[in-house]
BASEVO-865611 format. One line per field, with one value per residue (C-alpha): residue number from 1; x, y, z; residue in one letter. Coordinates in pm, 1 decimal, padded with zeros to 6 digits, always signed. Layout:
nr: [NUM;...] .
c1: [X;...] .
c2: [Y;...] .
c3: [Z;...] .
rest: [A;...] .
//
This chain:
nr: [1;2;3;4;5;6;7;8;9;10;11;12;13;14;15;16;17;18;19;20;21;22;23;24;25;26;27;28;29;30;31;32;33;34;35;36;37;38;39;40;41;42;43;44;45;46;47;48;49;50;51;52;53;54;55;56;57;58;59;60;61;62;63;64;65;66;67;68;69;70;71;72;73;74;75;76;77;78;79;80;81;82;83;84;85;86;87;88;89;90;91;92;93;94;95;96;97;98;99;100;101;102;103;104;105;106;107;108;109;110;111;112;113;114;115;116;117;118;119;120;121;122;123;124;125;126;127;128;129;130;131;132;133;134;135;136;137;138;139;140;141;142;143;144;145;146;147;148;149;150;151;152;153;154;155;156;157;158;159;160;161;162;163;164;165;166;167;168;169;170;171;172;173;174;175;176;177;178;179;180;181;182;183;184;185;186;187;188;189;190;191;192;193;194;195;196;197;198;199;200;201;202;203;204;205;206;207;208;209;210;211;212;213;214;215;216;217;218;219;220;221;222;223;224;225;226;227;228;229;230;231;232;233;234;235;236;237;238;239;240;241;242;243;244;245;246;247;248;249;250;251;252;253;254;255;256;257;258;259;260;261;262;263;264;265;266;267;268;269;270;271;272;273;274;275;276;277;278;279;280;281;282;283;284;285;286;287;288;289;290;291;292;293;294;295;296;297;298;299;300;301;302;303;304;305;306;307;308;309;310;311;312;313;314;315;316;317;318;319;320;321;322;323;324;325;326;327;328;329;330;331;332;333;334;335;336;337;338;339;340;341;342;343;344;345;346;347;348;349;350;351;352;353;354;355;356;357;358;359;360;361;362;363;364;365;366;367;368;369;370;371;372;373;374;375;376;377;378;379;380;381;382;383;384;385;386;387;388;389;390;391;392;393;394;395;396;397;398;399;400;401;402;403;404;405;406;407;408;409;410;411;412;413;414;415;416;417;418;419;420;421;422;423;424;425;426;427;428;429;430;431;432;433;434;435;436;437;438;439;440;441;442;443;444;445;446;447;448;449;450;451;452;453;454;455;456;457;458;459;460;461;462;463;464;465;466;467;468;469;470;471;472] .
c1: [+11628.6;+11569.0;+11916.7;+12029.8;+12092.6;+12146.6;+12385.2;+12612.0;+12597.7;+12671.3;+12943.7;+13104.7;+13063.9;+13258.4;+13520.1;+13579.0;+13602.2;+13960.5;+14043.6;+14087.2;+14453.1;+14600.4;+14699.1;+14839.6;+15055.7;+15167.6;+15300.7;+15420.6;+15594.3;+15752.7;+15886.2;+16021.8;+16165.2;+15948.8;+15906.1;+15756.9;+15519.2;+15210.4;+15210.8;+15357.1;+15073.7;+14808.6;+14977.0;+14885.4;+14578.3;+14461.3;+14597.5;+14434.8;+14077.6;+14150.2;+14179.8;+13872.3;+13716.4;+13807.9;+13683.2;+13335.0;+13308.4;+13428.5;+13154.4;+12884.2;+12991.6;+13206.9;+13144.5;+12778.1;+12855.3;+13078.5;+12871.9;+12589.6;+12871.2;+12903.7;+12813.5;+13121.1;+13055.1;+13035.0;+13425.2;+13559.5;+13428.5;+13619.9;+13927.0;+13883.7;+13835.3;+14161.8;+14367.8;+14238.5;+14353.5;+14712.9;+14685.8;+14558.4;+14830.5;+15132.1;+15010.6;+14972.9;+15362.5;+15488.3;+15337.2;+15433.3;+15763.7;+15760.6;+15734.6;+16039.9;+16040.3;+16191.5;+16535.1;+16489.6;+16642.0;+16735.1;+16911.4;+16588.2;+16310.2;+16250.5;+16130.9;+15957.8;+15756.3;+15609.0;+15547.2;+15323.8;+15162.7;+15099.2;+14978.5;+14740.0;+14590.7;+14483.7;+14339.5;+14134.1;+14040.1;+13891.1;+13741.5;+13575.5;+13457.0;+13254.6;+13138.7;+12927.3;+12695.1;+12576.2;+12326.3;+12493.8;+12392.6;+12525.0;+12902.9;+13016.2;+12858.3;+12922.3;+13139.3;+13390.4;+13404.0;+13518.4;+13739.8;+13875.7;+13901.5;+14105.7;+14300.2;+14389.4;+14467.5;+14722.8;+14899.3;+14954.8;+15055.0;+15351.5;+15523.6;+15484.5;+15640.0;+15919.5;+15999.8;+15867.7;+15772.7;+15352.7;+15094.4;+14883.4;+14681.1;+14651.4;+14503.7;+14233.0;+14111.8;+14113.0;+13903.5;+13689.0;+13579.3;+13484.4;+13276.6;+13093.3;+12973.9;+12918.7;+12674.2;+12496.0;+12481.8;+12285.2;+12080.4;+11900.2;+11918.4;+11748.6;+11460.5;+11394.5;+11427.6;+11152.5;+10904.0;+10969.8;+10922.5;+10531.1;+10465.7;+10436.9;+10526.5;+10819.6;+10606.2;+10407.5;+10770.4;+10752.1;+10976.8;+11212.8;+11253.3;+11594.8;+11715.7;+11675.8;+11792.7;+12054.3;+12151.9;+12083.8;+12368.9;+12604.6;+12580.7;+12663.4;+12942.1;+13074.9;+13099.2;+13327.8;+13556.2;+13586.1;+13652.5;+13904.0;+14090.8;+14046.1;+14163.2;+14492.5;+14304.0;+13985.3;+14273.4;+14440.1;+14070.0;+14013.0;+14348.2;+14281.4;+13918.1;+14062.0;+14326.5;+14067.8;+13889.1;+14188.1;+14267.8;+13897.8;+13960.5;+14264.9;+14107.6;+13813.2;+13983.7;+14221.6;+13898.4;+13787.7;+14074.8;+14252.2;+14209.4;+14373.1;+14777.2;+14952.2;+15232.9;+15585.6;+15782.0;+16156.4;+16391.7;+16456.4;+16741.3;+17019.3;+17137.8;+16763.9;+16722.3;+16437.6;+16097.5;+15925.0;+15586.7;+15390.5;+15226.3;+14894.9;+14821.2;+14669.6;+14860.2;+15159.7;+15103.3;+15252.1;+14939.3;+14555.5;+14450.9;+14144.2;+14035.0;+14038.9;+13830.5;+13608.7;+13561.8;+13546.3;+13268.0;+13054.3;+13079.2;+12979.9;+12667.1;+12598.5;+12577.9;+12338.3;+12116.2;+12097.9;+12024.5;+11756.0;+11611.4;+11620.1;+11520.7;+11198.1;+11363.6;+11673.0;+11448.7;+11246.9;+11567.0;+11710.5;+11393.9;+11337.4;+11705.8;+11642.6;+11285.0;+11502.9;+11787.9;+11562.5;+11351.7;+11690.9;+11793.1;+11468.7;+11477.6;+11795.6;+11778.0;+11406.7;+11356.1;+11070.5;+11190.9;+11369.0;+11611.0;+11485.2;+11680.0;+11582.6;+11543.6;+11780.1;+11941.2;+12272.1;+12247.6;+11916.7;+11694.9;+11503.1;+11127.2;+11011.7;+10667.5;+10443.3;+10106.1;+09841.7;+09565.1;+09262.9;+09064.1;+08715.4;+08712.5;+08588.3;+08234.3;+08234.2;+08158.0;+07833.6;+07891.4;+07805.2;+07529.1;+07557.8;+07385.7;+07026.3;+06673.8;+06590.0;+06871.1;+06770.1;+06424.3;+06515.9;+06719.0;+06429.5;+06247.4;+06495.4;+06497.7;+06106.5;+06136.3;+06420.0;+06323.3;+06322.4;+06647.3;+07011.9;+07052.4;+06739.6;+06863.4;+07178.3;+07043.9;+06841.0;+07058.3;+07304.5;+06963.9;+06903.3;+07295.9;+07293.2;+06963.5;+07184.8;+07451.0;+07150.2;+07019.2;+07412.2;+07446.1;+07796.6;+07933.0;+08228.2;+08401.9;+08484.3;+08193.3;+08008.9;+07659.3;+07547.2;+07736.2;+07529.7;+07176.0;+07329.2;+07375.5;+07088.2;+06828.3;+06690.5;+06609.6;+06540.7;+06274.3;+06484.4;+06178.7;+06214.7;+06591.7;+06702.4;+06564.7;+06673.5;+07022.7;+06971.9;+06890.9;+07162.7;+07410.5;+07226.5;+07323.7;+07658.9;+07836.2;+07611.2;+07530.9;+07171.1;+06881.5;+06641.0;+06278.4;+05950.2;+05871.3;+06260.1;+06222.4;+05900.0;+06034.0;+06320.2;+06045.0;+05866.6;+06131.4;+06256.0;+05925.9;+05826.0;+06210.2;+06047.3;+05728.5;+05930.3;+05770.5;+06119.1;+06051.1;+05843.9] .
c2: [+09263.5;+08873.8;+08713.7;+08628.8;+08244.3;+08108.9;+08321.3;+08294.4;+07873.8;+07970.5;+08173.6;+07940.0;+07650.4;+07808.9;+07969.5;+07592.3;+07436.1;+07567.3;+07349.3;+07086.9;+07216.5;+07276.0;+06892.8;+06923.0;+07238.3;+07059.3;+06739.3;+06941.8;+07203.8;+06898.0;+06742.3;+07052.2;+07092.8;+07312.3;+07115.2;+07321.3;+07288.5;+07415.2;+07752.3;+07785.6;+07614.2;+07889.6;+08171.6;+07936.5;+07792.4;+08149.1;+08244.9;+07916.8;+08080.4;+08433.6;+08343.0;+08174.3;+08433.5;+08678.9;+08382.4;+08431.8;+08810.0;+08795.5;+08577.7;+08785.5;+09122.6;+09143.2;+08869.6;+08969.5;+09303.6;+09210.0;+08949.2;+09222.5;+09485.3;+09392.7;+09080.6;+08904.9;+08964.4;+08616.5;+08564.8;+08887.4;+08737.5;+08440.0;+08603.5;+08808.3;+08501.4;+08360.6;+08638.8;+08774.2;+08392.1;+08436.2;+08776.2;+08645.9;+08322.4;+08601.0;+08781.7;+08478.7;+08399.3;+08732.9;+08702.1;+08321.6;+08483.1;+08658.0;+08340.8;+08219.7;+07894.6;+07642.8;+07478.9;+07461.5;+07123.5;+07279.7;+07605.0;+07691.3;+07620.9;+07984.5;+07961.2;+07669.3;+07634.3;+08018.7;+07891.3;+07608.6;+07816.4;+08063.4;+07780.4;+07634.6;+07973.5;+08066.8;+07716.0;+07804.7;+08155.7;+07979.9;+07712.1;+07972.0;+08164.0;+07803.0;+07721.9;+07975.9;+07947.3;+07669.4;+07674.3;+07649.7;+07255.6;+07143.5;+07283.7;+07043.3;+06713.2;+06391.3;+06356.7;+06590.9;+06487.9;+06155.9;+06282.0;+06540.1;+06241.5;+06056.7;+06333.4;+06376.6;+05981.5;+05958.2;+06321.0;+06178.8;+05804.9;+05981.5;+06176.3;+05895.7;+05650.2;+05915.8;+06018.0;+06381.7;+06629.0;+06692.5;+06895.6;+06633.4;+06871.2;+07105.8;+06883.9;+06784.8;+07099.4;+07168.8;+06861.0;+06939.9;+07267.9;+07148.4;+06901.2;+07128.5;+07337.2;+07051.7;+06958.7;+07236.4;+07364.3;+06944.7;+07011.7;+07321.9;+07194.4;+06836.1;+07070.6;+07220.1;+06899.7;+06733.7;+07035.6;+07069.7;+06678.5;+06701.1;+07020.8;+07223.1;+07577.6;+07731.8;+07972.6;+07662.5;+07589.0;+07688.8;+08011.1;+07814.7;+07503.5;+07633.7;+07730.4;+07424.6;+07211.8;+07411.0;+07377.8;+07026.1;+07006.4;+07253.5;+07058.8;+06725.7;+06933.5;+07088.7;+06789.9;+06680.5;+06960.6;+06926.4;+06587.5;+06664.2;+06933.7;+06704.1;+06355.5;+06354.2;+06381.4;+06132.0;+05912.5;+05937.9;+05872.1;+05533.5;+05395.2;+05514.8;+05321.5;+05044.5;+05006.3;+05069.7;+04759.8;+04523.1;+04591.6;+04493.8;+04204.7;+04084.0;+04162.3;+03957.7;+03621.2;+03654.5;+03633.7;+03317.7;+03109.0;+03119.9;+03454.5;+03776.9;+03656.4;+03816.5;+03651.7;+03676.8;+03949.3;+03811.0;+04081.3;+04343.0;+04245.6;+04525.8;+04487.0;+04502.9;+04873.7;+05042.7;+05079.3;+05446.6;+05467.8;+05543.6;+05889.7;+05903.7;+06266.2;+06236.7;+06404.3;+06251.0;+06080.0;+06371.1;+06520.2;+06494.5;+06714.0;+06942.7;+06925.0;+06554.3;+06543.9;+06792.3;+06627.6;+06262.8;+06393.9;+06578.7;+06195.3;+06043.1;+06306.5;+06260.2;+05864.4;+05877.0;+06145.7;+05894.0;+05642.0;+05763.2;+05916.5;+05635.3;+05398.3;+05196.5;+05143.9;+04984.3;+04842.3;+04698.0;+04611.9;+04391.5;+04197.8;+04115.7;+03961.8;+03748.9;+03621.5;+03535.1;+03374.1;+03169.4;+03053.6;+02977.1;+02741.5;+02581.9;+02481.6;+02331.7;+02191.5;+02068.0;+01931.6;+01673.3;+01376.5;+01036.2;+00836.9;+00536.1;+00309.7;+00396.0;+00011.4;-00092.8;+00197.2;+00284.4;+00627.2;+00764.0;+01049.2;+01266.6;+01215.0;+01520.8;+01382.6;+01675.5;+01641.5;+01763.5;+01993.9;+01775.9;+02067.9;+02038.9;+02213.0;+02552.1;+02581.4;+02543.8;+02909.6;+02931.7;+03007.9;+03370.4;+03298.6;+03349.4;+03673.2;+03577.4;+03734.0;+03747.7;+03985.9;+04137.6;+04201.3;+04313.1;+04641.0;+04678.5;+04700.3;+04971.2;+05112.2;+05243.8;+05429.3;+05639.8;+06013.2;+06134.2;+06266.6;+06180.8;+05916.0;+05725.4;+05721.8;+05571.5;+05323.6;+05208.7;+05178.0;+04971.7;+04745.5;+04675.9;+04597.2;+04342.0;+04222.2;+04155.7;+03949.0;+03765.3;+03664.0;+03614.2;+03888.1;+03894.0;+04247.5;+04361.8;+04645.0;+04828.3;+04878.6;+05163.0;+05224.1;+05226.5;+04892.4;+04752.4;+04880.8;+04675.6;+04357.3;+04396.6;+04387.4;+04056.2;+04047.2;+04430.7;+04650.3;+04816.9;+05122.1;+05183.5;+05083.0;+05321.8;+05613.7;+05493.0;+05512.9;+05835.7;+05986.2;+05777.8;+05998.4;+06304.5;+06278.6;+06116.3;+06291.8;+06643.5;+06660.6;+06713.4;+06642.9;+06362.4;+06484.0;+06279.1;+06093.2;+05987.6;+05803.2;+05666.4;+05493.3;+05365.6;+05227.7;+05103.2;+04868.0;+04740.0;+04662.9;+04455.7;+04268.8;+04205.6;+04053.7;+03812.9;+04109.2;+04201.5;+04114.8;+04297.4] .
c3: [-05915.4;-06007.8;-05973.4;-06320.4;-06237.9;-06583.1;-06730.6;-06400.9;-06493.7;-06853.1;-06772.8;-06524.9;-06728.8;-07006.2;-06798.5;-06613.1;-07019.2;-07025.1;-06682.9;-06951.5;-07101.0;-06747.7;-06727.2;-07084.5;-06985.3;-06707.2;-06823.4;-07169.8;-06865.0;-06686.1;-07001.5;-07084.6;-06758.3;-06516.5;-06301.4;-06022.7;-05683.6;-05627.3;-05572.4;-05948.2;-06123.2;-05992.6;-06265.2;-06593.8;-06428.4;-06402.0;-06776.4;-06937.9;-06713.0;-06825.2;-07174.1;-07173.3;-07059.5;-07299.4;-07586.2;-07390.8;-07364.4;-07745.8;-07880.8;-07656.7;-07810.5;-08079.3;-08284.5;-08329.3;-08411.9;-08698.3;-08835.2;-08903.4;-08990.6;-09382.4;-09660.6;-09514.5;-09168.0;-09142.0;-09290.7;-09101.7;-08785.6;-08843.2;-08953.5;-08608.2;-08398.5;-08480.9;-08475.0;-08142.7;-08016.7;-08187.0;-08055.1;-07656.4;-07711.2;-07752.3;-07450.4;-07251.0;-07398.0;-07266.2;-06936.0;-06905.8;-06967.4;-06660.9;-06430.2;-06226.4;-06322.3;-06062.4;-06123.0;-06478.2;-06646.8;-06961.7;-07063.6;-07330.0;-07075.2;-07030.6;-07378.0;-07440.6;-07126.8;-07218.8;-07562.7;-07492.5;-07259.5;-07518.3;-07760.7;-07525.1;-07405.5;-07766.2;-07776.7;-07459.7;-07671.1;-07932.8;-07672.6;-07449.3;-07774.2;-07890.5;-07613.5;-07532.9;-07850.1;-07646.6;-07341.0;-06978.1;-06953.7;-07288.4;-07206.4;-06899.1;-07088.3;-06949.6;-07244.9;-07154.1;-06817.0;-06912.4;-07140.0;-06822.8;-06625.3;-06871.6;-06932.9;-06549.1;-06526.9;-06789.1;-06673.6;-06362.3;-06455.7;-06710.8;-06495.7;-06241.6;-06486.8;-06580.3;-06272.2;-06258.3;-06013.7;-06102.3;-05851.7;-05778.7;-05545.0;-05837.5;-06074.8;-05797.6;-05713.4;-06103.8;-06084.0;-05808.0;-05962.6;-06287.4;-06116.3;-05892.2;-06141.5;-06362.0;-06073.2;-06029.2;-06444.5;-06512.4;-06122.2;-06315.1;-06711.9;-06569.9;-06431.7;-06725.8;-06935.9;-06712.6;-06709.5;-07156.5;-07169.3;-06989.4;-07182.4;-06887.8;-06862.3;-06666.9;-06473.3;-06303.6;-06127.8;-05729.6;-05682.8;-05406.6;-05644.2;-05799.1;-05486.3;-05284.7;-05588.3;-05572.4;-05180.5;-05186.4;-05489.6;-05239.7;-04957.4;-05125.2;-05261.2;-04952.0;-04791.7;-05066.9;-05018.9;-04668.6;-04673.3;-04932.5;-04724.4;-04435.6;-04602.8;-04358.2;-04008.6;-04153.7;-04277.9;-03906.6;-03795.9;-03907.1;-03843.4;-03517.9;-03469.7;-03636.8;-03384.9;-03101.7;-03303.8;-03316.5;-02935.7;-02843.4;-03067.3;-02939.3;-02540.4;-02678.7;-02800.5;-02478.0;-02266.1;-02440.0;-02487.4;-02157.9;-01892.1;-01959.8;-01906.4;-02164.0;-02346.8;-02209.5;-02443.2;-02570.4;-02482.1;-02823.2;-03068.2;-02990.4;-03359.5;-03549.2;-03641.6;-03456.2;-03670.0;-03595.1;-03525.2;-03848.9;-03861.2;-03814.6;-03801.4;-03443.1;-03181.4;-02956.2;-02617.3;-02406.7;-02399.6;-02631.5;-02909.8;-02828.5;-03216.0;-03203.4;-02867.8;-03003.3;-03342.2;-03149.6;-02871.8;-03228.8;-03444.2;-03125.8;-03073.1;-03470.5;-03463.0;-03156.0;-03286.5;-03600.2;-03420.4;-03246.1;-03538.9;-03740.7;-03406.3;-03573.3;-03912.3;-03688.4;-03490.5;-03797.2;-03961.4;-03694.0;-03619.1;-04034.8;-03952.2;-03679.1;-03817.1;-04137.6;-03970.8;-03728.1;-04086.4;-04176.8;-03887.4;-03829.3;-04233.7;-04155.3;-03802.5;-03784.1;-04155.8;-04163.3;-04417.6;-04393.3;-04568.0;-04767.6;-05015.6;-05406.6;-05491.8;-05700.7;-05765.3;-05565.7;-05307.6;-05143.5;-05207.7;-04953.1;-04947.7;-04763.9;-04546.7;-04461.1;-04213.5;-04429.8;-04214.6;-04030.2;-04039.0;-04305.5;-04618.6;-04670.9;-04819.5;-05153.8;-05336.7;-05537.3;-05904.3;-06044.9;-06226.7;-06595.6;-06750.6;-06877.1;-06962.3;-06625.3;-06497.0;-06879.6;-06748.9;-06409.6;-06561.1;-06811.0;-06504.4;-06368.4;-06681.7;-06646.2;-06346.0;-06509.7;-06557.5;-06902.9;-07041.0;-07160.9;-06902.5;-07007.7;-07404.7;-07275.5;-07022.2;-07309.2;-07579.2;-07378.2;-07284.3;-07652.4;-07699.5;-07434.9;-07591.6;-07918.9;-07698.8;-07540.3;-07919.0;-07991.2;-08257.4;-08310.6;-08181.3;-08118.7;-07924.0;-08233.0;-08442.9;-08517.4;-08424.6;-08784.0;-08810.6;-08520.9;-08662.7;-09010.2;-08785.3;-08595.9;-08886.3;-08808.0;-08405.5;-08329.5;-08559.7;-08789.4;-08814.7;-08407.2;-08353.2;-08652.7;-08485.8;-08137.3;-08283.3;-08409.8;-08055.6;-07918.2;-08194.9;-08126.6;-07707.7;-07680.1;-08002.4;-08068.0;-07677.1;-07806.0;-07505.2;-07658.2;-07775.9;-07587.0;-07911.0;-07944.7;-07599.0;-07665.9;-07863.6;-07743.0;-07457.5;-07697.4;-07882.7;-07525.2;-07439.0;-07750.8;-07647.6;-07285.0;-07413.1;-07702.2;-08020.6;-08120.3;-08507.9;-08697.2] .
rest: [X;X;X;X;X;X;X;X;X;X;X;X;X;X;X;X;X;X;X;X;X;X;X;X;X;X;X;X;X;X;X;X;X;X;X;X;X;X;X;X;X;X;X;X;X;X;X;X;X;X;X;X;X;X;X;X;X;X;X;X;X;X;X;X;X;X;X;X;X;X;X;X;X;X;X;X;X;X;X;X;X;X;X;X;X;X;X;X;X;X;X;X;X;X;X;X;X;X;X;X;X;X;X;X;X;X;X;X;X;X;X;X;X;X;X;X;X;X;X;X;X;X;X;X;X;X;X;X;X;X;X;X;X;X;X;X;X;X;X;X;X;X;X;X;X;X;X;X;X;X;X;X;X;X;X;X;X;X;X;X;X;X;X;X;X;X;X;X;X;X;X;X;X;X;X;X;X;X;X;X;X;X;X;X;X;X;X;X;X;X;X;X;X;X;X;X;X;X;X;X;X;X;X;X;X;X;X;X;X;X;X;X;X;X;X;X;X;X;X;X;X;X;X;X;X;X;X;X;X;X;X;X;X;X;X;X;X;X;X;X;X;X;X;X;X;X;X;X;X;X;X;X;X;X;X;X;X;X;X;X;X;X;X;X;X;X;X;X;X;X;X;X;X;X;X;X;X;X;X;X;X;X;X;X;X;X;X;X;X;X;X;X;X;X;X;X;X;X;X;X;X;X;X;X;X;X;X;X;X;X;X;X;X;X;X;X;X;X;X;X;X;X;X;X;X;X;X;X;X;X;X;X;X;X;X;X;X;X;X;X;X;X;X;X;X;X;X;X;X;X;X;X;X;X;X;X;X;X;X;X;X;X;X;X;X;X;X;X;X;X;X;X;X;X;X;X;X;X;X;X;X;X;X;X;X;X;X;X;X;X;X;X;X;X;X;X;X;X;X;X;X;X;X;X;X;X;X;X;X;X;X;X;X;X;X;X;X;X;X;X;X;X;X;X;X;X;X;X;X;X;X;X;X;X;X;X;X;X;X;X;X;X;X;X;X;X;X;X;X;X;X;X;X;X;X;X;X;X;X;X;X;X;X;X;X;X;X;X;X;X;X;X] .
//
């Protein structure tokens, strides 16, 4: 059974539209005053997702089957639409009622917070059900990624300017979603773009093309994630290479101004407070962390195997540098020129001197000889040991256009051969060159193989050109 890869995107795509009214709920929920962690988000995250769905799996089978039901099917499917989202925003409402909302601010927060939810869950109802007229990489558009992104930034910057309690870690792993199957919906509609834009069929695509589109994406992606999940110990890691740095540093300019003596310390202030160590997420000095020698011993196997890999491009790399900075000094250092006085004008200019080359001067090249009756007369001459056929006709008619040129007949690239036998009516036989052109129609245009008597006399015309008898 051939995995059904398109309508999975479609579907996703759709379902991760809705993503867009969980920052809206959210700052309308802390305004309002629930004002709760993490863990409380994930019930209207999945209710603004569930409604969406049902929008989807509306427009896929209901809506057809009442648009075909009557003469308003149209109208009556309309009519259905937005009651089924009043009717899916109520339900939402009553099951939004059901959350424990966190220190509530206000005494009618238990029914406000459950009516915007309701509000923006019919919204995602009617969302979900537009969405999916459309294919699965025309839902996630760049557009509404910027406008997701906006959306995130100014939810997060009002609550930070009023003081509010937001899941930041919510709002990025709404974000993160929506962008991985944004990724992976444009991977497959850009492949299809590119084989509709040079007209070539679908079937002409390798089998395995998809799918290693596909884990290219997810591996770009997963390492997104993980570095997400692991932003506090990769945080922890540089601080802690860039304090490895600034001790080498500091070891470094010790060594070259003055030994290895260390400055002596002024005893500690009793009355200044006492600073604690930032946190760096690595572990304390009673003893190492196993997961950071693991992980440090795996980077340290990673770089090398890069290094080697990648050895001659390094390699390459590094000697392009020096050749460039040694051009550079030796420009600068060893700069032939001297300073002379600019007569009676104040300052001095350079005059750069250079040693021009002793050496004699190359041969001079002998001109190409211009094209005459003589290299005429030599193809001619080629020209007779042809053997009959379309070749011959050819060879010849090009012969008596370059016999034209020779008598300067004005051609050009772009007339016709019946325009050439017009022009030609004074140098060639207009008798023998009218049915030379005739064969020459009859093989390049019809394909038609040249009788004896057609070639005869062709030879014939060339051969009064060779001996000067091209009038008649």
């Amino acid at each position: 059974m051939k995995f059904p890869l398109f309508r999975v995107l479609k579907i996703l795509s759709a379902a991760s539209f809705s993503f867009m009214f969980l920052p809206l709920l959210m700052v309308l929920g802390a305004g309002l005053g629930a004002r709760g962690g993490a863990a409380f988000w994930i019930g209207p995250m999945l209710l603004l997702v569930a409604a969406g769905c049902v929008g989807m799996a509306y427009k896929a089978w209901l809506h057809p089957r009442l648009e075909r039901s009557c003469g308003m099917g149209l109208a009556l499917a309309n009519i259905t639409s937005i009651l089924l989202a009043a009717g899916c925003g109520w339900g939402c409402f009553y099951l939004a009622t059901k959350f424990t909302i966190p220190e509530p601010v206000y005494n009618w927060t238990g029914f406000a917070f459950p009516l915007a939810a309701g509000i923006l869950c019919g919204v995602a109802f009617l969302s979900g059900s537009i969405v999916f007229e459309h294919g699965y990489g025309e839902i996630l558009t760049p557009t509404y990624l910027a406008v997701l992104t906006g959306v995130d930034a100014v939810c997060l910057l009002i609550p930070w300017i009023m003081k509010w309690q937001v899941s930041a870690g919510i709002l990025a792993v709404d974000y993160l979603i929506v962008i991985g199957v944004a990724a992976f919906a444009r991977n497959q509609s850009n492949i299809d773009f590119l084989m509709a834009r040079r007209k070539h069929s679908l079937n002409h695509l390798p089998s395995k093309m998809r799918w290693y589109s596909l884990g290219l994406v997810g591996g770009c992606f997963a390492v997104i994630v993980v570095g997400f999940l692991l932003r506090g110990q990769l945080a922890g890691l540089l601080r802690w290479c860039l304090e490895i740095l600034r001790r080498g540093l500091v070891q470094l300019i010790q060594w070259l101004f003055g030994g290895t003596s260390e400055t002596e310390e002024l005893p500690p202030d009793p009355s200044a407070p006492e600073i604690a160590p930032p946190d760096l997420g690595l572990a304390e000095e009673s003893g190492p962390s196993i997961f950071w020698t693991i992980f440090g011993w795996l980077m340290l196997l990673g770089v090398l195997v890069l290094i080697f890999y990648y050895r001659r491009e390094i390699l390459g790399g590094l000697r392009n540098f020096g050749r460039k900075i040694g051009e550079l000094l030796h420009r600068l250092l060893f700069r032939k020129g001297r300073m002379i006085p600019a007569g009676n004008q104040e300052g001095y200019y350079e005059d750069d001197i250079e040693d021009l080359p002793r050496e004699p001067a190359p041969k001079t090249v002998k001109k190409h000889r211009p094209y005459d009756m003589k290299n005429w007369r030599k193809e001619y001459r080629l020209y007779r040991g042809m053997a009959d056929g379309e070749d011959k006709v050819r060879a010849g008619y090009r012969l008596a256009m370059l016999y034209l040129l020779l008598k300067r007949v004005p051609l050009t690239s772009s007339d016709t051969p019946t325009e050439i036998l017009q022009k030609s009516e004074k140098v060639l036989p207009s008798n023998l060159f009218s049915n030379v052109t005739t064969a020459y129609r009859q093989v390049r245009y019809a394909e038609m193989m040249p009788s004896s008597q057609q070639i005869q006399q062709l030879s014939e015309m060339l051969g009064n050109c060779a001996a000067g008898k091209e009038t008649v």
